[in-house]
N, C-alpha and C positions, 0 to 999 in steps of 0.2 A: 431536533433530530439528535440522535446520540452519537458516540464515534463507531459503536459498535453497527449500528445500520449505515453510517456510510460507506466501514470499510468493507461492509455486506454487500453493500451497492455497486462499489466499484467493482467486487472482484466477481460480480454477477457481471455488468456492462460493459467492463475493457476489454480486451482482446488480449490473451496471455498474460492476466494477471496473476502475479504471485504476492501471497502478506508475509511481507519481511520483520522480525522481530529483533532489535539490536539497542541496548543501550537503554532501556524502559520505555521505548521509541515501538510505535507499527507504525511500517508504511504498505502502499501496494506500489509495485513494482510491474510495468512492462513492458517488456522486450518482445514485440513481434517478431516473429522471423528466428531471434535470436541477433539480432544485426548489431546490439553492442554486448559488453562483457558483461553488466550487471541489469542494466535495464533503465529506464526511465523511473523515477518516483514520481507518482502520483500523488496523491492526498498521504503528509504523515502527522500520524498522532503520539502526542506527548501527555501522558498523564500532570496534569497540573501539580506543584506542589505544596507544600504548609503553608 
């Protein structure tokens, strides 16, 4: 499975997910409700390097 279908996956299956992008980093992020400030991380992905 690649990163790109899981992060496809989750942000099909969670409940208020959002895909955050910071630092050559995706993560998904959720915050039901909105009940904290930023949200929960889910699965985050890091591009491997050299």
């Amino acid at each position: 499975m690649t990163p790109e279908k899981i992060l496809q996956y989750c942000l099909e299956t969670l409940p208020d997910a959002v895909l955050v992008e910071s630092w050559g980093e995706r993560g998904v992020f959720c915050n039901p409700g909105r009940a904290r400030k930023r949200g929960v991380c889910r699965p985050r992905l890091k591009p491997s390097g050299p």
